[in-house]
C-alpha positions in Angstrom: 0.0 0.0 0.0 1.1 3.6 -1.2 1.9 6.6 1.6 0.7 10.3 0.2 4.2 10.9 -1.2 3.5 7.9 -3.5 -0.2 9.0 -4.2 1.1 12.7 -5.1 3.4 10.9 -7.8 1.1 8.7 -8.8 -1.8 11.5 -9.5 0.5 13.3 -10.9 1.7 10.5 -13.4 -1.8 10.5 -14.3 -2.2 14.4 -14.5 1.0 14.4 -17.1 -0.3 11.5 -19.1 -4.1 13.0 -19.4 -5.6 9.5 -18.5 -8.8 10.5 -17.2 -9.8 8.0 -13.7 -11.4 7.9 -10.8 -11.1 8.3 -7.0 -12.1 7.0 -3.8 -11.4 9.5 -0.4 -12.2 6.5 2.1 -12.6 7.6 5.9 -12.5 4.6 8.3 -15.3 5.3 10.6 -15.1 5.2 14.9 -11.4 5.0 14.8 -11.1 6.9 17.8 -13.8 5.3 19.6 -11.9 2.1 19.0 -8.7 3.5 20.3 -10.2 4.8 22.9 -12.1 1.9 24.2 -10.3 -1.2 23.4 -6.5 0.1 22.9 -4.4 1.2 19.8 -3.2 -2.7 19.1 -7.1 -3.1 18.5 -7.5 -0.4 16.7 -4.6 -1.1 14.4 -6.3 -4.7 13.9 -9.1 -3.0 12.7 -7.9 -0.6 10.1 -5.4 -3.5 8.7 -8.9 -5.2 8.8 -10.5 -3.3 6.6 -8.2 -2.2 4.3 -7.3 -6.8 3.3 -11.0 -6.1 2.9 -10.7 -3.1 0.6 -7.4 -4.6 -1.8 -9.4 -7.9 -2.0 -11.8 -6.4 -4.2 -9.5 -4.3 -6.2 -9.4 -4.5 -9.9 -5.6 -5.5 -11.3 -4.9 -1.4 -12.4 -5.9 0.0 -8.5 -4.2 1.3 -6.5 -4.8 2.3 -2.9 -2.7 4.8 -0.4 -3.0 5.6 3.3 -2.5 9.0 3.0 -3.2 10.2 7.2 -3.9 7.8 10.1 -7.9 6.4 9.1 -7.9 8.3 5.4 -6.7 6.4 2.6 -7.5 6.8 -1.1 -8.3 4.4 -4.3 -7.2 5.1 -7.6 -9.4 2.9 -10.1 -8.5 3.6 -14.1 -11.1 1.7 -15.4 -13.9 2.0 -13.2 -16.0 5.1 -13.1 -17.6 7.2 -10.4 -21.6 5.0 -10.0 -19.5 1.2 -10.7 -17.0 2.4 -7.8 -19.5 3.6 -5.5 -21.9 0.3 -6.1 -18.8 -1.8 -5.2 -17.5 0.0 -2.1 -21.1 -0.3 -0.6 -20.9 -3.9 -1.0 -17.6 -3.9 0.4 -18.9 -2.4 3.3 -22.1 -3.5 3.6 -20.2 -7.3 3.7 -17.7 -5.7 6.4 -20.8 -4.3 8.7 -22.8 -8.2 8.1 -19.7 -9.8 8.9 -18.8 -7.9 12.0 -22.3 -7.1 13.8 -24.3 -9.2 16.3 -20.7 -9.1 19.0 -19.1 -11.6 15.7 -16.3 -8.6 16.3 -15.7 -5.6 19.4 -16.3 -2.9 16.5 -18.5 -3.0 13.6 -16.2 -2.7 10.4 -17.6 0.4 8.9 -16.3 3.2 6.5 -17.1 6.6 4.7 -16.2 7.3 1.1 -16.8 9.8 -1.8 -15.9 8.9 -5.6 -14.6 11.6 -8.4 -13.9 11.1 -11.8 -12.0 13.5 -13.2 -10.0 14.1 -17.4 -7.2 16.3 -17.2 -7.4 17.1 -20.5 -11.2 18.3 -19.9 -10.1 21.0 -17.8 -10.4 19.7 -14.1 -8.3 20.4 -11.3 -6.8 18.4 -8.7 -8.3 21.1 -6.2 -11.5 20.1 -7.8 -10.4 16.6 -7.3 -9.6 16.5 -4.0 -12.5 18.7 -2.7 -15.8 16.7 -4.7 -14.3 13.5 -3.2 -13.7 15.1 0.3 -17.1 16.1 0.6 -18.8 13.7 -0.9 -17.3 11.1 1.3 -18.3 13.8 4.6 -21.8 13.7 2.7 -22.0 10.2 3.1 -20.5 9.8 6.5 -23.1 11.9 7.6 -26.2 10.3 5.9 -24.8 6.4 6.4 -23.8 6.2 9.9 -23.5 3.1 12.0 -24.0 2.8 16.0 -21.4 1.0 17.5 -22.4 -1.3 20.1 -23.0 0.8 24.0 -21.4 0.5 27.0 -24.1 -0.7 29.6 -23.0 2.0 32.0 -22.7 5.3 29.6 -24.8 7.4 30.6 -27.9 8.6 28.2 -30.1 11.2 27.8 -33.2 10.6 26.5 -34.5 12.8 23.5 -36.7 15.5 24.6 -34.1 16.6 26.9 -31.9 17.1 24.3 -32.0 20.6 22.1 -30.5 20.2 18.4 -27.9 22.8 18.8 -26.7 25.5 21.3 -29.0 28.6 20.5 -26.5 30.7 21.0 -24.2 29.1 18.8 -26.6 28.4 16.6 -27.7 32.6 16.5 -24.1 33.3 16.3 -23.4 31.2 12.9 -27.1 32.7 11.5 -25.4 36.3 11.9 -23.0 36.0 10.0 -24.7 35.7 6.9 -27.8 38.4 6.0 -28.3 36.0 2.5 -28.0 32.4 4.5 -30.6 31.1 6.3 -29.7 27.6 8.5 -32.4 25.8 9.8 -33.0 22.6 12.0 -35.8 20.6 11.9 -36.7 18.0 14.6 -38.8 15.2 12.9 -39.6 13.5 15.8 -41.0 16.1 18.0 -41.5 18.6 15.0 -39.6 21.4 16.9 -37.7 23.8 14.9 -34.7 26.3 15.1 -34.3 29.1 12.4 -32.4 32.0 12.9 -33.4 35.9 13.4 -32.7 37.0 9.8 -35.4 34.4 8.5 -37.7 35.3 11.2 -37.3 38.9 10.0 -37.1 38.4 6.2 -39.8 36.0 5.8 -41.9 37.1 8.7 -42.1 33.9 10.5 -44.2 33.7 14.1 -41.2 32.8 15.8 -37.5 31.2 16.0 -38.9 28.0 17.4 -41.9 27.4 15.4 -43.7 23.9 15.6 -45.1 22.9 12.5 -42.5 24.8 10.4 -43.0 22.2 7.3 -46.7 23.7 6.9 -45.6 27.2 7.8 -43.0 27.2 5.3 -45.3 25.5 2.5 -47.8 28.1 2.7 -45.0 31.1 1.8 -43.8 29.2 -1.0 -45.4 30.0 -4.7 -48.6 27.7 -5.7 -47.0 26.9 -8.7 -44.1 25.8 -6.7 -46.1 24.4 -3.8 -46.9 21.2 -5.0 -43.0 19.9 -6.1 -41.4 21.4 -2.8 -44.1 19.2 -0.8 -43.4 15.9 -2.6 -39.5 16.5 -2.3 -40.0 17.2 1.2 -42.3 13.8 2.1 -39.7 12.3 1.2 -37.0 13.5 3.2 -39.2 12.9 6.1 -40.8 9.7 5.3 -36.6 8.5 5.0 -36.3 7.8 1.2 -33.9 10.5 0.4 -31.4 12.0 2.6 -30.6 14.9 0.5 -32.8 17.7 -0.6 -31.6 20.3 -3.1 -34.1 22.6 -4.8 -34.7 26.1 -6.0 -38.0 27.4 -5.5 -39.9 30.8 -5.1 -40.9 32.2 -1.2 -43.1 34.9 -0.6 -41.0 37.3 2.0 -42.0 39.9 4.7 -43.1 42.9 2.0 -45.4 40.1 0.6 -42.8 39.5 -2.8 -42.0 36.5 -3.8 -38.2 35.7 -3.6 -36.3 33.4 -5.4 -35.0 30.3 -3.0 -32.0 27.5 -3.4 -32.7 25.1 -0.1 -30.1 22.7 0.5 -30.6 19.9 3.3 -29.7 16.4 5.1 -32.1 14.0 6.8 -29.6 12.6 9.7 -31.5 9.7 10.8 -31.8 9.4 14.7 -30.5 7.1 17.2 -31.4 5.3 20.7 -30.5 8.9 22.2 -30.6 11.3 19.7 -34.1 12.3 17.2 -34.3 12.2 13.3 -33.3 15.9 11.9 -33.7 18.1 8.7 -31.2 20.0 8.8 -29.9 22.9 6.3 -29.4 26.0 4.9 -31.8 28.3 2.7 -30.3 31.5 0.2 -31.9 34.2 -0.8 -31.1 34.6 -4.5 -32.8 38.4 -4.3 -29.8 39.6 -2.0 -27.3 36.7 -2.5 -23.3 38.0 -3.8 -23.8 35.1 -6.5 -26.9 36.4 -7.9 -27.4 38.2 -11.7 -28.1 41.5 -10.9 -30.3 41.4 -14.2 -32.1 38.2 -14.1 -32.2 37.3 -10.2 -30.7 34.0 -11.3 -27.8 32.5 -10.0 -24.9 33.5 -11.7 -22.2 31.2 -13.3 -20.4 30.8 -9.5 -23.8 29.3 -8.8 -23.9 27.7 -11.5 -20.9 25.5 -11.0 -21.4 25.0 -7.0 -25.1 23.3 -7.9 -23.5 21.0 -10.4 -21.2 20.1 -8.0 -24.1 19.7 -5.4 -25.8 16.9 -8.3 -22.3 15.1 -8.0 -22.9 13.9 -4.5 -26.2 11.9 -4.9 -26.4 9.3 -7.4 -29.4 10.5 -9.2 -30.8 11.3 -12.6 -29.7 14.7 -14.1 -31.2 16.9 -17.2 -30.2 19.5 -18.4 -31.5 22.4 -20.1 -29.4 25.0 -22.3 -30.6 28.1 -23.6 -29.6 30.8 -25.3 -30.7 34.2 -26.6 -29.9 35.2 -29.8 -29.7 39.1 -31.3 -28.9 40.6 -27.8 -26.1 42.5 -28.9 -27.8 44.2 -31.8 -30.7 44.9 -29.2 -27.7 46.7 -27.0 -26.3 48.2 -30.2 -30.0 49.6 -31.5 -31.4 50.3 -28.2 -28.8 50.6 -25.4 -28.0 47.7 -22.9 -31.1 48.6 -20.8 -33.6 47.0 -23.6 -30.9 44.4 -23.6 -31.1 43.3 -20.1 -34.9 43.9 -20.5 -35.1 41.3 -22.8 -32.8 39.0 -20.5 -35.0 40.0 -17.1 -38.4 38.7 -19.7 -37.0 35.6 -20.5 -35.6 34.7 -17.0 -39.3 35.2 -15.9 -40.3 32.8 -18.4 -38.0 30.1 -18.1 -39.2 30.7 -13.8 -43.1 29.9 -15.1 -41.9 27.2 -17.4 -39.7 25.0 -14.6 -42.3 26.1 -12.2 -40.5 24.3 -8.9 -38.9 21.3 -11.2 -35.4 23.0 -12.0 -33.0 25.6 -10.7 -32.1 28.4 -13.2 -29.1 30.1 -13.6 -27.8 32.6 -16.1 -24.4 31.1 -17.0 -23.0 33.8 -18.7 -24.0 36.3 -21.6 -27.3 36.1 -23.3 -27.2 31.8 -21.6 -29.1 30.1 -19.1 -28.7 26.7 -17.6 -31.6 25.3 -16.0 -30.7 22.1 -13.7 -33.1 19.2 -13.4 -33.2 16.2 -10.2 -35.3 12.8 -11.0 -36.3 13.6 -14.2 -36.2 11.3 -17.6 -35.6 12.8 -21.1 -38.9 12.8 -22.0 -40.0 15.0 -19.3 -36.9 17.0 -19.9 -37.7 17.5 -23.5 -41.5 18.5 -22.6 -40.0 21.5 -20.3 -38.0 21.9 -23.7 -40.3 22.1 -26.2 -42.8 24.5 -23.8 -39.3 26.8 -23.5 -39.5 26.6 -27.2 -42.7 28.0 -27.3 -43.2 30.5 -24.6 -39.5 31.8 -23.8 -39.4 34.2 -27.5 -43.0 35.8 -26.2 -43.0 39.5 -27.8 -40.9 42.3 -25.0 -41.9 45.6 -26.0 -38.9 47.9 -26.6 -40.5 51.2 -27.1 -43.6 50.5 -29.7 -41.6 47.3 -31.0 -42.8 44.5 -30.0 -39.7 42.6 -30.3 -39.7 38.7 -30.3 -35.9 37.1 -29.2 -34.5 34.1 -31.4 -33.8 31.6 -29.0 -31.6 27.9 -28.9 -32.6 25.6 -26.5 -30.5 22.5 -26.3 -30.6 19.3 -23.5 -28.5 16.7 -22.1 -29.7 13.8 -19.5 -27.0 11.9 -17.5 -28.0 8.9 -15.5 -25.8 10.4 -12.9 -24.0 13.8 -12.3 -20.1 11.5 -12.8 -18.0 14.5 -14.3 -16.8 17.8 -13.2 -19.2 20.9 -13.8 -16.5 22.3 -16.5 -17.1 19.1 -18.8 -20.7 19.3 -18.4 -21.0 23.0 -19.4 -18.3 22.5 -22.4 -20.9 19.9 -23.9 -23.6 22.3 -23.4 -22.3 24.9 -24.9 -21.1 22.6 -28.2 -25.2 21.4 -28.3 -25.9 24.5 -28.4 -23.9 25.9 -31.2 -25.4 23.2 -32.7 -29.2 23.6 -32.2 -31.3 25.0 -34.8 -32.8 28.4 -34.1 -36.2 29.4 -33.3 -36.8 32.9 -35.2 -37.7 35.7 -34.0 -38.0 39.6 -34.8 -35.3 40.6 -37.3 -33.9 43.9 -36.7 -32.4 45.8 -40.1 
């Protein structure tokens, strides 16, 4: 097995040839419990366990490192990021069968998060080494095992227990006016959300009960009826990941636009089931268009990075709109961006809940799409088609923008948001135009 000098050369071997490949951050999880509890010769046992575990199930062009005391990472050529991941949740699926019911003193149990990444595409080892970081944190927190209990440790039952400090929990909601963390207990339905959403979004209080329904009845109808299926789910325990954008009516009774990202940490002996995450306000976020009120391409990237940790179906939808520089020239930039505000509200109605939009940069949008097949994709197509060129009036022209509208659907988010956006842009150069008003 490799140390981190011989996985720096070996990446960057990789990085010099352009051989595109995939890796594996692998956290061995409760190694300091183990330490603690039964001794470091135990807990030595048990990582040299799991890793005989981990190389007996490595293809013949693997490679694995220890690069810090319970990290290690696996370098796989030929395997990409979903056959990876299938394989090292059997691997520890078999370790946490094989080790349960007191067949071992700990349960054999580890956290991991894949990345594929191609040089020659444009990605970054910094890219690299932060996906798989947090993926495999993502995981660790969404997959955790309880280790058997001591019979004397001492336990606090779960209505005692508060989710978080309040103060601490104030103190991180401050410093953020655009950020909004909450916490949700699902098993008592008792929530914490901090002053600044209490403020902006005029909610009764900062420990509301029933903050699922409160928070539904701000959000858009049109909206309503997505955010409530996504969220039944989180709560009933069949995802444990929620990522949506979505409009919210605030406190001057305008509707906002949303991005909510959040975990489902399932609950323990001593400690409840929780919803737990963060909401932005795209109307006074730093990486919001000024025009459009989208995300801009900063956004942009950070939500395709966001698909990459859950293995889910992905579409997405690329448009872009013709003739705004001759508007600009004709008109000045403020009929430009005029026309670019229109058709941001248009492509809003069009998702309505389904997508996130973003304006990626110039006269193109990006509109991001969870659990949805290409038919469906190509529907929300075909109605951008229709409705996105609808006449803007620029002075007593009614001026109708030529639009391209291209879309891609992955079974899984496996590459780097640079590749993704390359291929976008190359459908769209290739896309046939929808007419609109020619200006002589």
């Amino acid at each position: 097995m490799g140390n981190r000098n011989g996985f720096d050369r070996h990446v960057e071997q990789l990085w010099h040839k352009g051989d595109p490949f995939t890796c594996a951050y692998i956290d061995i999880d409760h190694l300091k419990h183990c330490n603690d509890r039964f001794g470091h010769a135990e807990g030595n046992r048990y990582i040299l366990g799991i890793c005989r575990t981990l190389s007996e199930t490595m293809e013949h062009d693997e490679m694995l490192f220890r690069i810090g005391g319970d990290e290690f990472v696996l370098i796989s050529l030929s395997a990409n990021e979903t056959e990876l991941e299938q394989r090292l949740e059997q691997v520890r699926a078999g370790l946490i069968e094989a080790s349960s019911g007191g067949k071992a003193p700990m349960i054999g149990s580890f956290s991991f998060g894949c990345s594929r990444v191609d040089p020659l595409a444009g990605d970054t080892r910094r890219q690299m080494t932060m996906d798989a970081d947090r993926k495999m944190y993502r995981y660790k927190l969404m997959h955790r095992v309880q280790q058997p209990k001591d019979d004397d440790a001492p336990q606090r039952p779960i209505v005692d227990q508060l989710p978080c400090n309040d103060r601490v929990f104030q103190a991180i909601s401050m410093s953020s006016e655009t950020r909004y963390p909450f916490i949700l207990n699902l098993d008592t339905g008792e929530s914490q959300w901090s002053v600044n959403a209490v403020r902006d979004f005029d909610l009764p209080s900062q420990h509301p009960f029933n903050s699922l329904g409160m928070w539904l009845a701000r959000v858009h109808p049109e909206d309503r009826d997505n955010v409530r299926a996504e969220l039944d789910m989180v709560i009933n325990g069949t995802w444990h990941f929620h990522y949506m954008q979505y409009r919210v009516m605030d406190a001057t009774g305008k509707y906002v636009l949303c991005d909510c990202t959040g975990y489902r940490l399932d609950g323990t002996d001593t400690e409840p089931s929780m919803y737990v995450g963060i909401i932005i306000n795209r109307s006074l976020a730093d990486t919001t268009d000024s025009v459009t009120g989208l995300g801009d391409i900063h956004a942009l990237v950070n939500a395709i990075g966001e698909m990459r940790r859950v293995a889910r179906e992905a579409g997405f939808i690329a448009i872009k709109v013709d003739g705004i520089a001759e508007v600009n020239a004709r008109f000045g930039f403020d009929a430009g961006d005029r026309v670019l505000a229109e058709s941001a509200a248009c492509l809003m109605d069009c998702s309505r809940g389904k997508g996130r939009l973003f304006r990626s940069t110039g006269p193109t949008f990006v509109a991001l799409f969870d659990e949805l097949g290409p038919e469906a994709i190509d529907e929300i197509a075909n109605d951008i088609e229709r409705f996105l060129g609808s006449p803007v009036l620029i002075g007593s022209l009614e001026y109708q923008p030529p639009i391209r509208v291209a879309t891609l659907h992955l079974d899984g988010v496996d590459r780097q948001p640079v590749s993704i956006l390359n291929e976008l842009k190359a459908l769209l150069g290739k896309a046939v135009q929808v007419p609109g008003t020619k200006l002589d």
